[in-house]
N, C-alpha and C positions, 0 to 999 in steps of 0.2 A: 405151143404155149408152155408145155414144160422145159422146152432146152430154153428160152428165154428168161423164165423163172431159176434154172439153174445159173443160166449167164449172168444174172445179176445177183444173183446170191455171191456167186465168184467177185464180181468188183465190190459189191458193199464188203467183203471178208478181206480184199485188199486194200480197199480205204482202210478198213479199220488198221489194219499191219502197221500199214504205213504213217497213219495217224499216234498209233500207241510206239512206235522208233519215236518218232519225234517228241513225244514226250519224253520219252524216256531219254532222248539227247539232251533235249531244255535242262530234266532235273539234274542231268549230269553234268552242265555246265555251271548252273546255281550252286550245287554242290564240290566247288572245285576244293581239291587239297591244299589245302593251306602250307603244309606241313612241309608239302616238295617245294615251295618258294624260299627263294633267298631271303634273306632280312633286307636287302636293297629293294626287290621288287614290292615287297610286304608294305614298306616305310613308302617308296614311291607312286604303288597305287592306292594306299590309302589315304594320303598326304592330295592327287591329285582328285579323290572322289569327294574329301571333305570342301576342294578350292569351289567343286562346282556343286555343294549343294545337297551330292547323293550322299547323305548322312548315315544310313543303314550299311551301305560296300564301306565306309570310314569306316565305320567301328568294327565291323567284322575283320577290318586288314587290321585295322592298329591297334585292337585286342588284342589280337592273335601275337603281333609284331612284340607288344608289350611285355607280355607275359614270358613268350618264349626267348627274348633276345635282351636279358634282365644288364646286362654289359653295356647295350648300344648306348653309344653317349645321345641319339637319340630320341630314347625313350621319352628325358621331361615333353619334349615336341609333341611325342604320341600322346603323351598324358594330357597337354592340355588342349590338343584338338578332338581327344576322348571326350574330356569334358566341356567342348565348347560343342560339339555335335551334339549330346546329351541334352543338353540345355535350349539348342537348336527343337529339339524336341518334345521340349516339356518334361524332360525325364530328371527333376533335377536333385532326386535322391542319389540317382545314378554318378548324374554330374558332379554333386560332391565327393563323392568315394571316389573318382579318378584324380580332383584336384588336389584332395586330400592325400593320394598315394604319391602325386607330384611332392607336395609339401612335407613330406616324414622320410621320400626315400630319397630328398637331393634338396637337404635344408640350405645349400648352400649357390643354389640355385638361382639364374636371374629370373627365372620366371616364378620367383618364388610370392613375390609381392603381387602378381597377378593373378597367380592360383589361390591365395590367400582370401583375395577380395571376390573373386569370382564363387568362391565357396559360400563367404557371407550373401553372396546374391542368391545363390539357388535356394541356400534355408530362406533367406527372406521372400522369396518366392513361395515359399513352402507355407510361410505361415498364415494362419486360418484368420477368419473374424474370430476376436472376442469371444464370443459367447461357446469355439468348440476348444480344446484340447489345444495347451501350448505348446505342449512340446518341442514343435519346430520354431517357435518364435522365440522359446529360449536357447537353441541350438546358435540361433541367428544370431542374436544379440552378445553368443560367447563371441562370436567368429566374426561380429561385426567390430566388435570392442577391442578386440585382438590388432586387428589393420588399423584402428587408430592409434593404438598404444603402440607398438612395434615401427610404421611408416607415417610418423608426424608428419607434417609437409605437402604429402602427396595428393593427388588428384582423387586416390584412392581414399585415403584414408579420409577426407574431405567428405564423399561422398560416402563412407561407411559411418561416420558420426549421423549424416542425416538418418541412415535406417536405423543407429540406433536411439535416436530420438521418438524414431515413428514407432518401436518397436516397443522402448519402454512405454509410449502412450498406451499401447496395446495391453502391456501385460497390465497398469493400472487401470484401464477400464474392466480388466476382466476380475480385477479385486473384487473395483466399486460395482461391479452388476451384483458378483456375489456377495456384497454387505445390503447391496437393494432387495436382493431374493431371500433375505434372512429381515430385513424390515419389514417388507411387504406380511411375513408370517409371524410379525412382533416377537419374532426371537432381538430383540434390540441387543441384548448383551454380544450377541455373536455377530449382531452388522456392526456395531463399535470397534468389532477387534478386524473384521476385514477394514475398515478405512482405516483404523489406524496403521494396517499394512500396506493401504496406499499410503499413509504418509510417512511409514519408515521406509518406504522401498524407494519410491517416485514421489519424492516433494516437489522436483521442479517443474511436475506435469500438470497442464491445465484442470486433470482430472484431482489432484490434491484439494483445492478450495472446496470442489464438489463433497469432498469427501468429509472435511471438517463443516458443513452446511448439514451434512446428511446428519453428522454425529451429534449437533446439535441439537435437529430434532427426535435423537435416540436417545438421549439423555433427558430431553424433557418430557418424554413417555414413560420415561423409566422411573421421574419426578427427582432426577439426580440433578436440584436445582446448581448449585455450584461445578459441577461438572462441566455443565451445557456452560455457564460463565466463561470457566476456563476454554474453554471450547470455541466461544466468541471471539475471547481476546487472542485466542493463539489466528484464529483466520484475519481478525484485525490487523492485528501485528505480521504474522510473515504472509499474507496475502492481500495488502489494500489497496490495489490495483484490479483484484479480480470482479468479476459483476455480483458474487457471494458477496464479497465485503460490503461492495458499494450497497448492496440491500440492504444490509445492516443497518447502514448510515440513515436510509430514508424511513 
């Protein structure tokens, strides 16, 4: 009983050997050196990991490729399948900082108008509902404004006008909540001054009529009888199409 107890202590002790090599081969093939690769093989296996989808070996080669081979006339290509793998990902802070280094370090670049727009998508990706922190929806709306101003005409910039439609919607609802969240607690002097910054910022938004509706009745709480008047007339006059005016009327 005991040389058998011994015999297999022996093989479970060389399971184990041979189990802990083979890790230690895996980790040492995950961990390849980048560093002893050509810029050819860098560019060609990362170029062929992104065609098929393996997004994480992409960025790891064409990081690497990027950074160290700053010459390759290459690099925009790395740059913007960086940031087209990123975005594959959901990562799309990340994706703008690569599109971003496309567009500052090769302004003269054909893939410049694409890196351009693709930036404006990831912030508009980025940006939150309403009611949290804009930050990225004004990131969006510089970057989105940008591709319409610079590339009139195109597909892109077409398409960058819609997000910044939907974008300025955005920031004027996020006014008018805050002139509601300030009515709601009959601070009215201070919901007055948020709509009036929907209506200096975003007049052409559906959300402006709302906003001169609201201030009407914050001027009639306030008993600012001639105010709310002017208040009337100004939604009359540059909104009588909206369903605020039309209430007016009935």
């Amino acid at each position: 009983m005991m040389i058998r107890t011994a015999s297999f202590q022996k093989i479970s002790l060389g399971a184990l050997a041979l189990l802990a090599l083979l890790v230690v081969g895996g980790c040492g093939a995950r961990q390849e050196n980048l560093s002893l690769l050509p810029a050819d093989d860098l560019y060609s296996r990362g170029a062929a990991a992104f065609q098929e989808g393996d997004y994480e070996e992409a960025i790891r080669m064409l990081e690497y490729f990027a950074n160290q081979y700053l010459g390759d006339p290459r690099v925009p290509e790395a740059r913007m399948m960086l940031g087209d793998a990123s975005m594959a990902r959901r990562q799309y802070a990340t994706a703008a900082t690569h599109y971003m280094r496309l567009v500052n370090d090769f302004p003269n670049h054909e893939l410049n108008l694409q890196a351009r727009f693709r930036t404006c998508e990831a912030y508009y990706r980025l940006s939150p509902k309403p009611p949290l922190d804009q930050e990225y929806t004004r990131s969006a709306l510089a970057h989105c404004q940008s591709v319409v101003e610079y590339f009139p005409g195109t597909e892109e910039a077409t398409q960058a006008a819609e997000y910044v439609s939907e974008l300025r919607h955005k920031l004027a609802q996020k006014e008018y909540d805050t002139g509601n969240f300030y009515f709601r607690r009959r601070a009215y002097a201070s919901a007055v001054s948020s709509f009036e910054q929907v209506l200096a910022q975003f007049p052409e938004t559906s959300v402006a009529p709302m906003a001169l509706e609201r201030m009407i009745e914050a001027y009639e709480r306030m008993g600012y009888v001639e105010d709310a008047e002017e208040a009337r007339q100004r939604l009359l006059r540059d909104y009588p199409q909206s369903p605020q005016a039309q209430a007016l009327r009935l």
